[in-house]
C-alpha positions as MATLAB code, in Angstrom:
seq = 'XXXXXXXXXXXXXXXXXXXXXXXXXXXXXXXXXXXXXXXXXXXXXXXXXXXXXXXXXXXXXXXXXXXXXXXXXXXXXXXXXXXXXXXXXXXXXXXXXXXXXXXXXXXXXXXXXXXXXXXXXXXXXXXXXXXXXXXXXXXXXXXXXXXXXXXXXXXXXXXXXXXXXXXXXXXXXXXXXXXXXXXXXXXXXXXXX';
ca = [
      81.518  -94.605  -12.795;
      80.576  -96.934  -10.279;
      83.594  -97.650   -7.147;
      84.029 -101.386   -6.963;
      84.566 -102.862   -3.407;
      87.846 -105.049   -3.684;
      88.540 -107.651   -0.594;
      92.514 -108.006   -0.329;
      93.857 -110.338    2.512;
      97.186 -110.660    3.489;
      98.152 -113.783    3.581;
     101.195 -113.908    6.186;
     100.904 -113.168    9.810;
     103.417 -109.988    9.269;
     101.739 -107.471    7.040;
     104.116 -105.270    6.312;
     106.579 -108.466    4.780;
     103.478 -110.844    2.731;
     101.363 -111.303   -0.503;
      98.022 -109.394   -0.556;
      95.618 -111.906   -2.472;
      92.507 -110.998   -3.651;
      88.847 -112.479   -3.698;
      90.500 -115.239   -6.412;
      93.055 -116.092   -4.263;
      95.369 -114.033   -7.270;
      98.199 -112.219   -5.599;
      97.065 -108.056   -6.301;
     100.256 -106.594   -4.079;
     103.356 -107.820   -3.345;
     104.817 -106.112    0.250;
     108.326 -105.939    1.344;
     110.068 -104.224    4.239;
     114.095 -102.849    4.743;
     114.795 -102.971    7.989;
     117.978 -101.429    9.069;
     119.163 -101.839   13.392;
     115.678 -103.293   13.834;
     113.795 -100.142   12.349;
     111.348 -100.343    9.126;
     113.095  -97.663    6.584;
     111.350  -98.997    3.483;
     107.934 -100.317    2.957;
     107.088 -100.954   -0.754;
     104.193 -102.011   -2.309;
     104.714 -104.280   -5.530;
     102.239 -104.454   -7.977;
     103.040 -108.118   -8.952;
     104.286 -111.020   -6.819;
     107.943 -111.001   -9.035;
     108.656 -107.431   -7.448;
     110.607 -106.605  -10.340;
     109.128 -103.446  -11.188;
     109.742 -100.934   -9.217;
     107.610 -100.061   -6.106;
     104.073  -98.934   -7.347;
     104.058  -97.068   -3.620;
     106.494  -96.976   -0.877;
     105.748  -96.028    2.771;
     109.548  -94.188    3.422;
     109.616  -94.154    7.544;
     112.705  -92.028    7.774;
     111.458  -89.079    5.531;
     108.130  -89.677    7.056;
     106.535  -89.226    3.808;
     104.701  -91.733    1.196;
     105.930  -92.212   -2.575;
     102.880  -92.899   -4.864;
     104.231  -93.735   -8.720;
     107.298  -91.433   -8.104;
     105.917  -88.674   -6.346;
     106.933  -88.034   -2.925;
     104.557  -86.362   -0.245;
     105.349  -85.994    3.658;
     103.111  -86.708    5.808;
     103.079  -83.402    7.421;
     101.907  -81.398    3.643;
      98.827  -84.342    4.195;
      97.780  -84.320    7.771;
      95.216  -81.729    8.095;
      94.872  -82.902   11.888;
      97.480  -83.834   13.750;
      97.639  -87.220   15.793;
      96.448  -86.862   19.117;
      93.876  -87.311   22.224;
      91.649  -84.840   23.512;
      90.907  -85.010   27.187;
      88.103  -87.811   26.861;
      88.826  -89.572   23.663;
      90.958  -90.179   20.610;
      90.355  -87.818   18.018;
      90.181  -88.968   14.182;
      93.070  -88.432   12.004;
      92.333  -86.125    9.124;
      94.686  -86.546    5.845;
      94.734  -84.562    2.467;
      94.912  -86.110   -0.909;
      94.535  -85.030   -4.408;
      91.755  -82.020   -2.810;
      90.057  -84.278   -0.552;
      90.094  -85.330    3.055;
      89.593  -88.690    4.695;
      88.694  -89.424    8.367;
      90.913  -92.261   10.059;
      89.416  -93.696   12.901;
      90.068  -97.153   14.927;
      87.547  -98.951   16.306;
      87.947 -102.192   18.627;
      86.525 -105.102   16.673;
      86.317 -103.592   13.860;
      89.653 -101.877   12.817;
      90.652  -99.086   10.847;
      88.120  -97.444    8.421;
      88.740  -94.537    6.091;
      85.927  -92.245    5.326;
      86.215  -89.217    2.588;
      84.548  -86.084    4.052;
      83.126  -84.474    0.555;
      80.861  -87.441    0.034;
      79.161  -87.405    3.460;
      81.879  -89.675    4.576;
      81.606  -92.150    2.500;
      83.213  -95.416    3.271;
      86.868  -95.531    1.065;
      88.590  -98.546    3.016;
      88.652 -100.409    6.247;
      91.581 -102.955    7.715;
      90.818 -105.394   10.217;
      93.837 -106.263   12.045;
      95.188 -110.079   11.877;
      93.735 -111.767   14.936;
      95.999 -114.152   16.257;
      94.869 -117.299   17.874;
      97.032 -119.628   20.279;
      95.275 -123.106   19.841;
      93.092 -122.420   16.954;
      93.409 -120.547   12.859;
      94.365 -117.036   13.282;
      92.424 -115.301   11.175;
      94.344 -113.158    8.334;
      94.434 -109.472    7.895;
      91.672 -108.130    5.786;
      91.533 -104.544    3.502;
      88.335 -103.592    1.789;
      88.690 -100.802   -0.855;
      86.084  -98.963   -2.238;
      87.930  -97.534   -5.770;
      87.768  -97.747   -9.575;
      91.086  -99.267  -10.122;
      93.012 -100.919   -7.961;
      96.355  -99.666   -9.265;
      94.510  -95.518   -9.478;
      96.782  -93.170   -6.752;
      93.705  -92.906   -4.983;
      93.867  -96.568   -3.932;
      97.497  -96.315   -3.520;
      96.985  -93.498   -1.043;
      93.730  -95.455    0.414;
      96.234  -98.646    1.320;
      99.202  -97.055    1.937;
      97.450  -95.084    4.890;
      95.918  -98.150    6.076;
      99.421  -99.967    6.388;
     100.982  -96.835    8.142;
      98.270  -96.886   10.895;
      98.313 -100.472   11.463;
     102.248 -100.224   12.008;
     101.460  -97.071   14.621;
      99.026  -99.155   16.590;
     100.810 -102.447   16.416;
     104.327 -100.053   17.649;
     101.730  -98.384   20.095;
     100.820 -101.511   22.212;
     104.079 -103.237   22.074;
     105.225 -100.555   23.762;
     102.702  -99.958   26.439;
     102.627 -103.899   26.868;
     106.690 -103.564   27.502;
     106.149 -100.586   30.139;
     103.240 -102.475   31.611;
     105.576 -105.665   32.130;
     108.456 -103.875   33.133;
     106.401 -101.979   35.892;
     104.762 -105.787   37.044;
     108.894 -106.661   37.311;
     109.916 -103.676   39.600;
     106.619 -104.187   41.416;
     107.702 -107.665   41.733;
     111.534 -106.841   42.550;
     109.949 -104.417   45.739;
     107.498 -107.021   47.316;
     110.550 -109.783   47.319;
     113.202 -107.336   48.654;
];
């Protein structure tokens, strides 16, 4: 069978708390947060817009570990790499699902993309971040899936992976933009004293 690219865009400017629409402007995913003293403890995906059901898949922050349709899998059992730099460069994440590994890797201007090892690395998803825009129309978050079934565990794991590395690198440079401005403020507090 033939895998079917599917464009989703999130259509508010925070991703982890908005609609995902699809080419049809038809709402595929429904996302919702819990937040609890300004931490994310619950991320679940909907499969509808009425988020009645059940989440479909839940990123769980405080077990570190993904639910896909009831089944719960830390992240460490599918990290086959862990996070991390070598002395030049970031190296790819590596993650294990269902007997196959994908490649995680960030690129500027382009965002996240997924690649599955067995199949020469074949592209499985990509996520280009929301770019925000001051004066003008920020342009919208957009994931690109390559799977049968948009509902399949596969796809689940495919998006839910996507979401939890877009939360890293958005937590990422927040912080180094906070430690970057608080070292401009002592710098600041030095040269007037």
């Amino acid at each position: 069978m033939a895998l079917q690219e599917h464009t989703l865009t999130f259509v508010a400017s925070k991703f982890l708390d908005t609609a995902v629409v699809d080419e049809r402007n038809q709402t595929v995913y429904a996302l919702s947060t819990e937040r609890k003293h300004m931490r994310k403890v619950l991320t679940s995906v909907y499969e509808d817009e009425t988020r009645k059901k059940a989440g479909w898949a839940e990123i769980r922050w405080r077990d570190k570990s993904f639910v896909i349709n009831g089944q719960s899998v830390p992240w460490d059992w599918m990290k086959v790499e862990k996070e991390g730099n070598s002395v030049f460069r970031k190296r790819p994440r590596v993650w294990q699902w269902a007997g196959r590994q994908y490649v995680v890797t960030y690129r500027k201007k382009v965002g996240w993309v997924v690649t599955e090892m067995q199949s020469d690395f074949r592209l499985v998803g990509t996520l280009v971040p929301r770019d925000s825009h001051l004066f003008s129309k920020s342009e919208p978050a957009v994931c690109r899936v390559w799977v049968q079934d948009l509902y399949s565990d596969q796809a689940a794991f495919v998006f839910l992976l996507l979401l939890y590395s877009e939360a890293r690198r958005i937590k990422s440079s927040r912080k180094w933009r906070l430690t970057i401005g608080a070292l401009i403020k002592v710098a600041i507090c030095i040269v007037i004293l």
